[in-house]
CHARMM internal coordinates of N, CA and C (Angstrom, degrees):
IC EDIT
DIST 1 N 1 CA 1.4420
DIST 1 CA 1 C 1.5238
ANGL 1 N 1 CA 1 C 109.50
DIST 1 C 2 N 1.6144
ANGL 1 CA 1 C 2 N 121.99
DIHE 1 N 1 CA 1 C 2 N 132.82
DIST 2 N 2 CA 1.3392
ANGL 1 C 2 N 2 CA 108.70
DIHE 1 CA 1 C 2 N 2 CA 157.15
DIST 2 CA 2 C 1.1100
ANGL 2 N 2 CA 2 C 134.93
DIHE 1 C 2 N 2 CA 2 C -71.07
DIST 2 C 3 N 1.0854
ANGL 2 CA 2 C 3 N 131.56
DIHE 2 N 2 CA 2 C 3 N 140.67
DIST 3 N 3 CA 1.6046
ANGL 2 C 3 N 3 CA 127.92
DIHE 2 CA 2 C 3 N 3 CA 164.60
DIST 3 CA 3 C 1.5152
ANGL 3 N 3 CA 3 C 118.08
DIHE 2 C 3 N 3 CA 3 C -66.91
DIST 3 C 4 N 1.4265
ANGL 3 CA 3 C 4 N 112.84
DIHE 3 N 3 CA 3 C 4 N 117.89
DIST 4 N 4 CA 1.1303
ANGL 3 C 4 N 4 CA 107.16
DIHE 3 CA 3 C 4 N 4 CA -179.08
DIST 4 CA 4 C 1.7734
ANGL 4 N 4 CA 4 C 115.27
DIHE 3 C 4 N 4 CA 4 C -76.19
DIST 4 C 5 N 1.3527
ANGL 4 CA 4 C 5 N 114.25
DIHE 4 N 4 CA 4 C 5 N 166.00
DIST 5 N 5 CA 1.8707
ANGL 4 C 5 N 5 CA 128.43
DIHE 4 CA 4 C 5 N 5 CA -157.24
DIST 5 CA 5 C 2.3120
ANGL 5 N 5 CA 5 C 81.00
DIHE 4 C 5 N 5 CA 5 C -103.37
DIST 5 C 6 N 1.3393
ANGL 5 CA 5 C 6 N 83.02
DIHE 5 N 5 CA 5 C 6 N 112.94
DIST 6 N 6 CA 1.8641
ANGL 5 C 6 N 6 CA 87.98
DIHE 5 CA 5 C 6 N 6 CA -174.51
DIST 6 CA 6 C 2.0042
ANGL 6 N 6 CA 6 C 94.18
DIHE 5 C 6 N 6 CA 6 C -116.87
DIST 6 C 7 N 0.6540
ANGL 6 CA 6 C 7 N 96.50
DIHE 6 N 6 CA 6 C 7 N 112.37
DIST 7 N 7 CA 2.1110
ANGL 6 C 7 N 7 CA 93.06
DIHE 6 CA 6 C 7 N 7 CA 157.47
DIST 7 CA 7 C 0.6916
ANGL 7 N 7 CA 7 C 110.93
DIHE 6 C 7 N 7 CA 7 C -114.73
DIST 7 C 8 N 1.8926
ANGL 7 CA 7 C 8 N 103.57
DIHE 7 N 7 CA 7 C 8 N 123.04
DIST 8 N 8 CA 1.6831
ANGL 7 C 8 N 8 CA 125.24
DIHE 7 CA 7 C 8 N 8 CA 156.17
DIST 8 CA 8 C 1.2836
ANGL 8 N 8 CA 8 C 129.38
DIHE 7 C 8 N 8 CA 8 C -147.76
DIST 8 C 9 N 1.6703
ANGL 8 CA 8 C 9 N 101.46
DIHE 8 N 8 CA 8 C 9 N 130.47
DIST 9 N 9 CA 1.4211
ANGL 8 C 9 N 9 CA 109.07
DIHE 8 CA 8 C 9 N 9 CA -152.86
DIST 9 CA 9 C 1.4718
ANGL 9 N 9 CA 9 C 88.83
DIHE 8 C 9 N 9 CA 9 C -77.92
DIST 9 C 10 N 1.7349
ANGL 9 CA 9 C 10 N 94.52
DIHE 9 N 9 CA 9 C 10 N 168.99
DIST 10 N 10 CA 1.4258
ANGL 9 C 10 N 10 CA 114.83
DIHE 9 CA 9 C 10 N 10 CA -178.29
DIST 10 CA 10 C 1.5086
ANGL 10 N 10 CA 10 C 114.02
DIHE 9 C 10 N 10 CA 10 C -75.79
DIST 10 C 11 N 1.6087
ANGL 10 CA 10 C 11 N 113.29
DIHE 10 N 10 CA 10 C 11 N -43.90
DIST 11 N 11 CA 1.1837
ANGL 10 C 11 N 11 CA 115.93
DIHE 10 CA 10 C 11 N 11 CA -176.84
DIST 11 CA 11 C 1.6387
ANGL 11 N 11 CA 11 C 102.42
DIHE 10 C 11 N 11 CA 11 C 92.64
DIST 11 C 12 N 1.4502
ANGL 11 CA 11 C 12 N 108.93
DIHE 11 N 11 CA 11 C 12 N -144.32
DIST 12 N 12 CA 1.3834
ANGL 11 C 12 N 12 CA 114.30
DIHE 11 CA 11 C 12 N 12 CA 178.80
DIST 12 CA 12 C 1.6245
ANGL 12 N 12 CA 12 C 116.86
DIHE 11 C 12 N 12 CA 12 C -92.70
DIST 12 C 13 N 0.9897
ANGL 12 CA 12 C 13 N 120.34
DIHE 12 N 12 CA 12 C 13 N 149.98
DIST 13 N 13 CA 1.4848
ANGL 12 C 13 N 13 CA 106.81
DIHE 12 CA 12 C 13 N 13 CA -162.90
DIST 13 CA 13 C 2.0543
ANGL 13 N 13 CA 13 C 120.44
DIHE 12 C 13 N 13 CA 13 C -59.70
DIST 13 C 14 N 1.3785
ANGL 13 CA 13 C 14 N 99.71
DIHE 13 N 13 CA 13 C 14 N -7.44
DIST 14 N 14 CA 1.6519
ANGL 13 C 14 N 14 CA 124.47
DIHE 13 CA 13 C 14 N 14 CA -170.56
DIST 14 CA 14 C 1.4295
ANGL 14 N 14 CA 14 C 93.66
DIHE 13 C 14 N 14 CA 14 C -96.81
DIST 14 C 15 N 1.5628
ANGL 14 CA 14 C 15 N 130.94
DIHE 14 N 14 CA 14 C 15 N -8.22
DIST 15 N 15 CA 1.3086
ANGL 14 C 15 N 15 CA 109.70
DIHE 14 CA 14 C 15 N 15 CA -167.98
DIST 15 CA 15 C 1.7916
ANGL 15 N 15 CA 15 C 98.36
DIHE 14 C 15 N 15 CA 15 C -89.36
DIST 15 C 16 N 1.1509
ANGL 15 CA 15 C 16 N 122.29
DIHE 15 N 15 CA 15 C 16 N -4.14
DIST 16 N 16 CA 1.4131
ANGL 15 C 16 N 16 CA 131.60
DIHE 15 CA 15 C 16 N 16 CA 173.68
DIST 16 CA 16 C 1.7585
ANGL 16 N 16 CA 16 C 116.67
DIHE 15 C 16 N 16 CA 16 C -55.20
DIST 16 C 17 N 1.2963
ANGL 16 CA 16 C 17 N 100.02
DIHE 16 N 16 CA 16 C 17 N -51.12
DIST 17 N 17 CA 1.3124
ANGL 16 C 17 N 17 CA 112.10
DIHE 16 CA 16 C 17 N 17 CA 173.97
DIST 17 CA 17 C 1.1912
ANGL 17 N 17 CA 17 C 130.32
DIHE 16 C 17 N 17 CA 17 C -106.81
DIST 17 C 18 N 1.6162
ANGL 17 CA 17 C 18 N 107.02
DIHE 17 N 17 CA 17 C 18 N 23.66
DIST 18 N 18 CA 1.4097
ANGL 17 C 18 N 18 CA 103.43
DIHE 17 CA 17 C 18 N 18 CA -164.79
DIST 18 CA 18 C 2.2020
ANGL 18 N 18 CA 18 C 87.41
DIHE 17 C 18 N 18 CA 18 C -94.39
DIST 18 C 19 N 1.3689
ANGL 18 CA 18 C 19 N 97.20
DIHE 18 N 18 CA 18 C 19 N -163.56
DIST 19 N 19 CA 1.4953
ANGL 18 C 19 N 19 CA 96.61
DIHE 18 CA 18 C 19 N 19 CA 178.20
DIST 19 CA 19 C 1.7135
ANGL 19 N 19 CA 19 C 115.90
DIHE 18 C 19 N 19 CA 19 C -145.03
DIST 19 C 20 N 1.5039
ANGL 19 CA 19 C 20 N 79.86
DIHE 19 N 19 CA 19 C 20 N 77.28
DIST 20 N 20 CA 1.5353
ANGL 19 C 20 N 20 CA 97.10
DIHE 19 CA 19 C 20 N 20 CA -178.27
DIST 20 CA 20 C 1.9430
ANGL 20 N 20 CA 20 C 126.05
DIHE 19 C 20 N 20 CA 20 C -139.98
DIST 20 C 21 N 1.4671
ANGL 20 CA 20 C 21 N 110.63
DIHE 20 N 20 CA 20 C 21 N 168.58
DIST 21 N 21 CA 1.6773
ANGL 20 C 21 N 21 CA 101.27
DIHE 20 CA 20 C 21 N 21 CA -169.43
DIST 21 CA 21 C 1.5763
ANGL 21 N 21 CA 21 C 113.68
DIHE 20 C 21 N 21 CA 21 C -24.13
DIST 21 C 22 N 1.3309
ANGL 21 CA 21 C 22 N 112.92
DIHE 21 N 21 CA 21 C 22 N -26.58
DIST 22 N 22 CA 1.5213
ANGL 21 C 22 N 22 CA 90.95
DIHE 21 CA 21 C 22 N 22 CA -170.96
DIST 22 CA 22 C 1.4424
ANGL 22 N 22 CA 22 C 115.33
DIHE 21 C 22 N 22 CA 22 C -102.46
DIST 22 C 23 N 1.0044
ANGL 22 CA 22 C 23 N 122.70
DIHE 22 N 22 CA 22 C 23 N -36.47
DIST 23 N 23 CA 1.2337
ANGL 22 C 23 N 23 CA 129.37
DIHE 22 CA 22 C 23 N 23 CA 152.88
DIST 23 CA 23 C 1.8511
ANGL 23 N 23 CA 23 C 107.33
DIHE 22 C 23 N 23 CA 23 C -25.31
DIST 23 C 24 N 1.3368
ANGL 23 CA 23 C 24 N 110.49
DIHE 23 N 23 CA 23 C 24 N -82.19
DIST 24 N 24 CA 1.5564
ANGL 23 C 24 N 24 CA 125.77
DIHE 23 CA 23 C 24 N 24 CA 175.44
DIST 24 CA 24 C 1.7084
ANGL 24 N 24 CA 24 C 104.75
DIHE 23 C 24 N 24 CA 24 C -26.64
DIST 24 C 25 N 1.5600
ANGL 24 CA 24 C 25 N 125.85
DIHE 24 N 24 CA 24 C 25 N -47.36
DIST 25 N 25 CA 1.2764
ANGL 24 C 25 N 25 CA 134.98
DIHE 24 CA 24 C 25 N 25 CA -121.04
DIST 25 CA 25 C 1.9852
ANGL 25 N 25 CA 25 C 75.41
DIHE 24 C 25 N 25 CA 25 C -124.71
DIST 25 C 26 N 0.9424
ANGL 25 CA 25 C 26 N 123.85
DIHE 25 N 25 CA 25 C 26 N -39.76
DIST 26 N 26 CA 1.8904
ANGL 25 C 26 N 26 CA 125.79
DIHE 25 CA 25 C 26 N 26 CA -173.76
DIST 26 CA 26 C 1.8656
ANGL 26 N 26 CA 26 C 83.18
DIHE 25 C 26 N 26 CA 26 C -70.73
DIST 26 C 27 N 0.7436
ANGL 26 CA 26 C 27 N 114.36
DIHE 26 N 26 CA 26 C 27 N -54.34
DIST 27 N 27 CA 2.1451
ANGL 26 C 27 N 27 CA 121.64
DIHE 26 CA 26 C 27 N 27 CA -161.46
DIST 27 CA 27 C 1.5796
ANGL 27 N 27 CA 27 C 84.58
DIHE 26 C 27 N 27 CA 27 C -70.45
DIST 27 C 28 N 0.9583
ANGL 27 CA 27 C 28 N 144.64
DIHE 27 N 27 CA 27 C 28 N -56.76
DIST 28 N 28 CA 1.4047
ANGL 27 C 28 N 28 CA 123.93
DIHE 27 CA 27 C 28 N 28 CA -171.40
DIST 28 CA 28 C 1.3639
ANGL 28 N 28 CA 28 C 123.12
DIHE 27 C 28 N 28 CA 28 C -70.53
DIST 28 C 29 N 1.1719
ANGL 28 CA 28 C 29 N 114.19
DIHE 28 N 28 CA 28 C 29 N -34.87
DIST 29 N 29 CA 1.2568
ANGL 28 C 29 N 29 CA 139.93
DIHE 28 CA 28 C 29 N 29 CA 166.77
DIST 29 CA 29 C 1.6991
ANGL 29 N 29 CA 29 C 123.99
DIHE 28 C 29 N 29 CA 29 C -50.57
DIST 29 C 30 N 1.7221
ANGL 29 CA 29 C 30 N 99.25
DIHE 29 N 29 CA 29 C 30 N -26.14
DIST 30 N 30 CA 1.6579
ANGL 29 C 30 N 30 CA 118.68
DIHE 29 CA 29 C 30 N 30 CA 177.22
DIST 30 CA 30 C 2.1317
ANGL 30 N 30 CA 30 C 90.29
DIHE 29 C 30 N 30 CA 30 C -92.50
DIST 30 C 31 N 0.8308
ANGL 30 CA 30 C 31 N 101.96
DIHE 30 N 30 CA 30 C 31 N -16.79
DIST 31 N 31 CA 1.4087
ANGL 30 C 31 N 31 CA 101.32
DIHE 30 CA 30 C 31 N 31 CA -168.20
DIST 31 CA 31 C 1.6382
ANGL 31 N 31 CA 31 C 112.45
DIHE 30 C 31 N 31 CA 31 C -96.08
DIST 31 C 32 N 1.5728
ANGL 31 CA 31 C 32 N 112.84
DIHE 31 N 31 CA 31 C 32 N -21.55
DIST 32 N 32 CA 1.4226
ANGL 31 C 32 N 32 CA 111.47
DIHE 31 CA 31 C 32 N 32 CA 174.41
DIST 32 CA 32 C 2.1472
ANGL 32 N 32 CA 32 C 105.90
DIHE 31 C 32 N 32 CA 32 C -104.20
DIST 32 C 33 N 1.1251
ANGL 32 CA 32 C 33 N 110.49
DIHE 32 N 32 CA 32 C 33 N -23.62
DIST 33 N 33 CA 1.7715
ANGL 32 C 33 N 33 CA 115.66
DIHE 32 CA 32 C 33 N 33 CA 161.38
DIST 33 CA 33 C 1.2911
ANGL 33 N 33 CA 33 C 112.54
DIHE 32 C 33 N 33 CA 33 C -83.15
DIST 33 C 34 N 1.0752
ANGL 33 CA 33 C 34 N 149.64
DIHE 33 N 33 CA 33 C 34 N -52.32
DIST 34 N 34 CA 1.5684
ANGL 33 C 34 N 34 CA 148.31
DIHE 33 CA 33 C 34 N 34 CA -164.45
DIST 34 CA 34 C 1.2803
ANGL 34 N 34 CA 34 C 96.77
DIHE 33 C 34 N 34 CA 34 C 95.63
DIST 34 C 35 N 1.5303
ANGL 34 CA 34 C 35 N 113.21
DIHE 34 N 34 CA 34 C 35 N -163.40
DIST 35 N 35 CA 1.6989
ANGL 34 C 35 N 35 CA 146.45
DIHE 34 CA 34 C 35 N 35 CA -174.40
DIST 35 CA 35 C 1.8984
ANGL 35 N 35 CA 35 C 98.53
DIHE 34 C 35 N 35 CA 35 C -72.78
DIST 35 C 36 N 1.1268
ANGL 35 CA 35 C 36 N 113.47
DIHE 35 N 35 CA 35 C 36 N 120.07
DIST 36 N 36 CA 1.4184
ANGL 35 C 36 N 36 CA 104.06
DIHE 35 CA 35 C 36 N 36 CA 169.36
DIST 36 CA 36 C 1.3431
ANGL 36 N 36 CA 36 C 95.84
DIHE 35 C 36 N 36 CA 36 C -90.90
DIST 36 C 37 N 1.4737
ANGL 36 CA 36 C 37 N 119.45
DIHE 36 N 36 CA 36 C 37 N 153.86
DIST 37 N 37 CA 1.2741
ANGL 36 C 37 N 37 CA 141.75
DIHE 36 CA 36 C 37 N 37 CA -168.49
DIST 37 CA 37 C 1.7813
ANGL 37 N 37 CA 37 C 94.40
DIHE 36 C 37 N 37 CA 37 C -90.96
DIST 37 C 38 N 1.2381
ANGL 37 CA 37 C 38 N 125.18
DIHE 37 N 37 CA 37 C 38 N -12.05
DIST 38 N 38 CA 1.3699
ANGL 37 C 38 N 38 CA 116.12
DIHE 37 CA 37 C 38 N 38 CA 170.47
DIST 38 CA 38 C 1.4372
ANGL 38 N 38 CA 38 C 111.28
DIHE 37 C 38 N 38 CA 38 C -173.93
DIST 38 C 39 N 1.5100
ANGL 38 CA 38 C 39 N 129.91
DIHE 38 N 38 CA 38 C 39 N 153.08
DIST 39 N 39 CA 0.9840
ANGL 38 C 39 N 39 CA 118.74
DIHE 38 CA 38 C 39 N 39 CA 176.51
DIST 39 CA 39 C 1.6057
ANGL 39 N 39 CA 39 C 107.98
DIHE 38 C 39 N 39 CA 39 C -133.22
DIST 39 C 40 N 1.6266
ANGL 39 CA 39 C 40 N 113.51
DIHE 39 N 39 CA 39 C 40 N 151.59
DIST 40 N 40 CA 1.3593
ANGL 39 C 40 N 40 CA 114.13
DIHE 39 CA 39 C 40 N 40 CA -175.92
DIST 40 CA 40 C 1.6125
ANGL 40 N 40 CA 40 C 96.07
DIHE 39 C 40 N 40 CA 40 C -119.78
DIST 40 C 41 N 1.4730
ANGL 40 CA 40 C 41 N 100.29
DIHE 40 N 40 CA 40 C 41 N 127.71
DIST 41 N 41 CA 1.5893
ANGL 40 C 41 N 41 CA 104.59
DIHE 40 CA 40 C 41 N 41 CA -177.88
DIST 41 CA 41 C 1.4402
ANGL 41 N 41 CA 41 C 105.46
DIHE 40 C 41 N 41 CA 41 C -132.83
DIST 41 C 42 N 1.4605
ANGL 41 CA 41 C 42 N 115.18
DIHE 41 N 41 CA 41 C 42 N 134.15
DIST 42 N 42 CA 1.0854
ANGL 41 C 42 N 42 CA 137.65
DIHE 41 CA 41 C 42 N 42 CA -154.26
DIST 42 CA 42 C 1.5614
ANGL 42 N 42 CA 42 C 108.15
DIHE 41 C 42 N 42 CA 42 C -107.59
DIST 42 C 43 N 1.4574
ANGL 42 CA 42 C 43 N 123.59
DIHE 42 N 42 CA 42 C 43 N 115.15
DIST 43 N 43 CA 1.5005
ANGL 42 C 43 N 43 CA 104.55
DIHE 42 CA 42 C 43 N 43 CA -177.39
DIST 43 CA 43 C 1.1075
ANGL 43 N 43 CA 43 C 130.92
DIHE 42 C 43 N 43 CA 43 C -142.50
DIST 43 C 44 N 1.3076
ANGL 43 CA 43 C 44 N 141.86
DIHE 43 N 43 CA 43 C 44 N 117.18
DIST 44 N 44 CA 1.7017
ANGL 43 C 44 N 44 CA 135.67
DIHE 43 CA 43 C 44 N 44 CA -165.06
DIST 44 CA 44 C 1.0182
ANGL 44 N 44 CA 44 C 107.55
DIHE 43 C 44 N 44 CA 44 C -82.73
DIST 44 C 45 N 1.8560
ANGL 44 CA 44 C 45 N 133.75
DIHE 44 N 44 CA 44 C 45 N 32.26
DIST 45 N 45 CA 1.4099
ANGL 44 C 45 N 45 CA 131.48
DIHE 44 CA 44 C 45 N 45 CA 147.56
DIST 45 CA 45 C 1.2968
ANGL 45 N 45 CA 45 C 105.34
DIHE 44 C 45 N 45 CA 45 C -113.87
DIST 45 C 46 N 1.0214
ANGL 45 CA 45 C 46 N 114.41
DIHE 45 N 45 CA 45 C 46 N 38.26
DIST 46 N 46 CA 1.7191
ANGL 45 C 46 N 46 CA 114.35
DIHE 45 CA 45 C 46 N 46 CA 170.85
DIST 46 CA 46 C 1.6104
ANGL 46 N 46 CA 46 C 101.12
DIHE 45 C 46 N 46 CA 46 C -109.90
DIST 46 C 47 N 1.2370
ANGL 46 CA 46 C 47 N 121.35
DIHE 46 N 46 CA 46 C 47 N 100.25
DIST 47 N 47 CA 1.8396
ANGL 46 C 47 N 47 CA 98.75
DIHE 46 CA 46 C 47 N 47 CA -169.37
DIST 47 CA 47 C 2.1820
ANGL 47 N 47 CA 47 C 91.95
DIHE 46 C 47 N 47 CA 47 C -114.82
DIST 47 C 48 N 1.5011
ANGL 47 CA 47 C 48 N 75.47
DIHE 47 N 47 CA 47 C 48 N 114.70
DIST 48 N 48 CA 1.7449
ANGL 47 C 48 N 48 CA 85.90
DIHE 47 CA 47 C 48 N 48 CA 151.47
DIST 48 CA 48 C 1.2260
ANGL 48 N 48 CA 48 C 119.91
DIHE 47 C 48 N 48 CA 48 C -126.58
DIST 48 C 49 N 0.8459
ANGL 48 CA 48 C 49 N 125.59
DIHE 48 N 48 CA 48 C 49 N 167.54
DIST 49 N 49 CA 1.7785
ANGL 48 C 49 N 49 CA 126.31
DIHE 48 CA 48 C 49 N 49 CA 175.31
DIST 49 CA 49 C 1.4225
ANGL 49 N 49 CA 49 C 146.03
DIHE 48 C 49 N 49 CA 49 C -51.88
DIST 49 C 50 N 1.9716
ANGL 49 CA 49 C 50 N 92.43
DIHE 49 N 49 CA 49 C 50 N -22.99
DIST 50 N 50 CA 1.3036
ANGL 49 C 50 N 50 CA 104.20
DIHE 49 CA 49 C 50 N 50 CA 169.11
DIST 50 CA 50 C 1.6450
ANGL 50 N 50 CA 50 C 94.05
DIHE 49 C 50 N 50 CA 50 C -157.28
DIST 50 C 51 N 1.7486
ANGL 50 CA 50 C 51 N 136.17
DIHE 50 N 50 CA 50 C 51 N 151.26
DIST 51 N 51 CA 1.3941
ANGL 50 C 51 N 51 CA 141.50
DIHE 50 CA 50 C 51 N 51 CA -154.86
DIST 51 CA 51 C 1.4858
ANGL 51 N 51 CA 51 C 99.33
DIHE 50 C 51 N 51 CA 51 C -61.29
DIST 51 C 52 N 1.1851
ANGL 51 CA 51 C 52 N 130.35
DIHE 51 N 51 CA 51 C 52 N 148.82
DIST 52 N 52 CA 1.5556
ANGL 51 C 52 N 52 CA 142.11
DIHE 51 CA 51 C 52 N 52 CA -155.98
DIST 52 CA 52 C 1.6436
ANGL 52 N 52 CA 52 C 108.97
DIHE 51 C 52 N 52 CA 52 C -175.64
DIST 52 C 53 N 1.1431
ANGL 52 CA 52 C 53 N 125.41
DIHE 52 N 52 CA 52 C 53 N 150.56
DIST 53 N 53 CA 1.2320
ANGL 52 C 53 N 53 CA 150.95
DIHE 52 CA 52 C 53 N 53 CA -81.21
DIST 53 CA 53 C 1.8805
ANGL 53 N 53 CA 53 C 99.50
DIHE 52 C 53 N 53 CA 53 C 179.27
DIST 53 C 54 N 2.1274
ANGL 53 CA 53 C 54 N 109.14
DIHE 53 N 53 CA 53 C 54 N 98.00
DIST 54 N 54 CA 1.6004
ANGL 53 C 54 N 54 CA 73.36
DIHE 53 CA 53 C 54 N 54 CA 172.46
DIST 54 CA 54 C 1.8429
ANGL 54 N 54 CA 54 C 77.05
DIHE 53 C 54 N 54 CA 54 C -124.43
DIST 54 C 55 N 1.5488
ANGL 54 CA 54 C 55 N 94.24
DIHE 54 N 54 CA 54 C 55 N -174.15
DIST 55 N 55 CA 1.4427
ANGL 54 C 55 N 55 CA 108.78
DIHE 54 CA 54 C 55 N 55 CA 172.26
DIST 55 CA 55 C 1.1208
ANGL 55 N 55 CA 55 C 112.25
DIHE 54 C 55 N 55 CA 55 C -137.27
DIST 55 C 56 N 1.3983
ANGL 55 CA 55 C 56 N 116.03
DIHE 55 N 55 CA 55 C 56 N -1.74
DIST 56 N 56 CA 1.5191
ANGL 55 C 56 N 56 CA 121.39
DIHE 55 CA 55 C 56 N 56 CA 154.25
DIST 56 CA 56 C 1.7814
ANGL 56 N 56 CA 56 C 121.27
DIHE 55 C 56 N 56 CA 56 C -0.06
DIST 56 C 57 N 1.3605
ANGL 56 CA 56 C 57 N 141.87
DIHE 56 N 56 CA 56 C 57 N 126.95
DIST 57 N 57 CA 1.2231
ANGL 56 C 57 N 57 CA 129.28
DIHE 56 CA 56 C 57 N 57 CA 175.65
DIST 57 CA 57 C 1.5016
ANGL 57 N 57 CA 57 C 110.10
DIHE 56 C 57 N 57 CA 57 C -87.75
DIST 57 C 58 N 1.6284
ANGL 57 CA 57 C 58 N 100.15
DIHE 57 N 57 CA 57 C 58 N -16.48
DIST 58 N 58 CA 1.5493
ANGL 57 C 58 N 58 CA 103.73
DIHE 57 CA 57 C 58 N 58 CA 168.61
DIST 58 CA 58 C 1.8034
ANGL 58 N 58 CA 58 C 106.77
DIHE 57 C 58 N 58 CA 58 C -165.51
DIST 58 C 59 N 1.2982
ANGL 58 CA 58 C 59 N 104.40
DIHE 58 N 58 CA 58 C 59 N 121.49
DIST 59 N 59 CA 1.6778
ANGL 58 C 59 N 59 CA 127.09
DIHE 58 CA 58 C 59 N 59 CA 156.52
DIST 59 CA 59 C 1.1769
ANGL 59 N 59 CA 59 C 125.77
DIHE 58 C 59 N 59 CA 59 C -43.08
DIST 59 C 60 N 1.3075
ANGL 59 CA 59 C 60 N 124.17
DIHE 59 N 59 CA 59 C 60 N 124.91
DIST 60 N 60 CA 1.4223
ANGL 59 C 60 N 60 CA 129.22
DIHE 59 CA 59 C 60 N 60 CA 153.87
DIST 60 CA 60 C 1.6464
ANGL 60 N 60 CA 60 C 122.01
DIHE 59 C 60 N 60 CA 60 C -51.26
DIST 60 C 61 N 1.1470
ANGL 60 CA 60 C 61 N 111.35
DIHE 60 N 60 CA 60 C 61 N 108.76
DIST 61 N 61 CA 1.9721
ANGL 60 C 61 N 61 CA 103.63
DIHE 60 CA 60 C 61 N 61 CA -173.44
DIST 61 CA 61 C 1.7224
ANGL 61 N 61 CA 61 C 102.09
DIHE 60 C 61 N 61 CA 61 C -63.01
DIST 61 C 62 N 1.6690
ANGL 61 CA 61 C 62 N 104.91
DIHE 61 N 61 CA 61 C 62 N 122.69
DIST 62 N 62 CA 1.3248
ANGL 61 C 62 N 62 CA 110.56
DIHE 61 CA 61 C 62 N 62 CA 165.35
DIST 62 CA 62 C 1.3600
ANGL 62 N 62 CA 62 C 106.81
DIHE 61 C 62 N 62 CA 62 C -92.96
DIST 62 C 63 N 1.5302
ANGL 62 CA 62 C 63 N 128.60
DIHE 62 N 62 CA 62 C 63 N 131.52
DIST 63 N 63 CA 1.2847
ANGL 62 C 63 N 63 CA 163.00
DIHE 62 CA 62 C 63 N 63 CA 175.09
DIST 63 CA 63 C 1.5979
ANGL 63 N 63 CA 63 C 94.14
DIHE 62 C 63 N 63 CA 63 C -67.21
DIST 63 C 64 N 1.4404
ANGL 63 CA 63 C 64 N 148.85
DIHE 63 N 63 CA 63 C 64 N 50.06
DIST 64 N 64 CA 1.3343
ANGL 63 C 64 N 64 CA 127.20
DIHE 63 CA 63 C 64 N 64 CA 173.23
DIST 64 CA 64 C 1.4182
ANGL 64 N 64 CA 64 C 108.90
DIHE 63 C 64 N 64 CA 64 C -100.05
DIST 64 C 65 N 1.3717
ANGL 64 CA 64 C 65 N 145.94
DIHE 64 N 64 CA 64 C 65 N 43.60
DIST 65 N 65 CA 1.2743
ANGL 64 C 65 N 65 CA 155.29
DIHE 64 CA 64 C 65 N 65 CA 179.63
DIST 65 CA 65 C 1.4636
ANGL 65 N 65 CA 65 C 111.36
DIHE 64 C 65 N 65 CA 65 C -131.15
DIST 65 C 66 N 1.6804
ANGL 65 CA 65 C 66 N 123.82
DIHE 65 N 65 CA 65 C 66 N 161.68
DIST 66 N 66 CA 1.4829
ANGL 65 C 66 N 66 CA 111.13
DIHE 65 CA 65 C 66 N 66 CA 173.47
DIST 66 CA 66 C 1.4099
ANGL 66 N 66 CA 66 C 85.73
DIHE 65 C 66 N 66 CA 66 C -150.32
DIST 66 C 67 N 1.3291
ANGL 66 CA 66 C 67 N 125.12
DIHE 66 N 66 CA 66 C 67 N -154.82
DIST 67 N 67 CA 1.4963
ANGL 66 C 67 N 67 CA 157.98
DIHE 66 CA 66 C 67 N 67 CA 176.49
DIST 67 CA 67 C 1.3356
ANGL 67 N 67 CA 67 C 100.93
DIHE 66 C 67 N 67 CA 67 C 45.64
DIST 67 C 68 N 1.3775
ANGL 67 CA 67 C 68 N 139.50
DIHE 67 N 67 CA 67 C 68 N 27.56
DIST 68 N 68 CA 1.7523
ANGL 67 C 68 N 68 CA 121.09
DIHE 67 CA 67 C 68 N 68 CA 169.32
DIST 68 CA 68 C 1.6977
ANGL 68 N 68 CA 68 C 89.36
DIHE 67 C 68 N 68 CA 68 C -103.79
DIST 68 C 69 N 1.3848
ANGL 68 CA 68 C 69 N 99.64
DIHE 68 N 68 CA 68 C 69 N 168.51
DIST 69 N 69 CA 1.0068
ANGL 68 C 69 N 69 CA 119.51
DIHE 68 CA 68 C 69 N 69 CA 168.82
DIST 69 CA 69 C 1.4164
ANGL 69 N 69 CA 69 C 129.92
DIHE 68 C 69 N 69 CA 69 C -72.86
DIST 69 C 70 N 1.1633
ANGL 69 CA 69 C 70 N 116.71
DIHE 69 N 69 CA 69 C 70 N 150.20
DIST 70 N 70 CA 1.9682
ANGL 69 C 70 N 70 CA 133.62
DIHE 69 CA 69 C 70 N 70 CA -162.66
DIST 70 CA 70 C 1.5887
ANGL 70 N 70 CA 70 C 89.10
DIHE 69 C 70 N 70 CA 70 C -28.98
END
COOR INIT
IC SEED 1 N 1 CA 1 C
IC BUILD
């Protein structure tokens, strides 16, 4: 099977746990594709100096956001 090419933004970092259409509509959505064997995520809070490239199997979470709640 191919994996289909899906984009979806994060939004605000609270929209993860909040409990709404998209939330509902991302969980079903893991339930009609399965486990992707990898994912490529693209991000304009990654700032280096010139476009770069990781292959990391896993990222350090950068903290560059403030004012939501705990």
């Amino acid at each position: 099977m191919t994996f289909p090419a899906i984009f979806l933004s994060h939004g605000a970092p609270t929209l993860a746990l909040a409990n709404t259409f998209f939330t509902h509509a991302w969980s079903e959505l893991a339930v009609v594709i399965g486990r992707p064997e990898a994912i490529v995520m693209v991000s304009a809070h990654w700032d280096t100096p010139f476009p770069a490239v990781s292959s990391a199997r896993r990222l350090e979470t950068i903290y560059d956001f403030s004012g939501f709640p705990e």
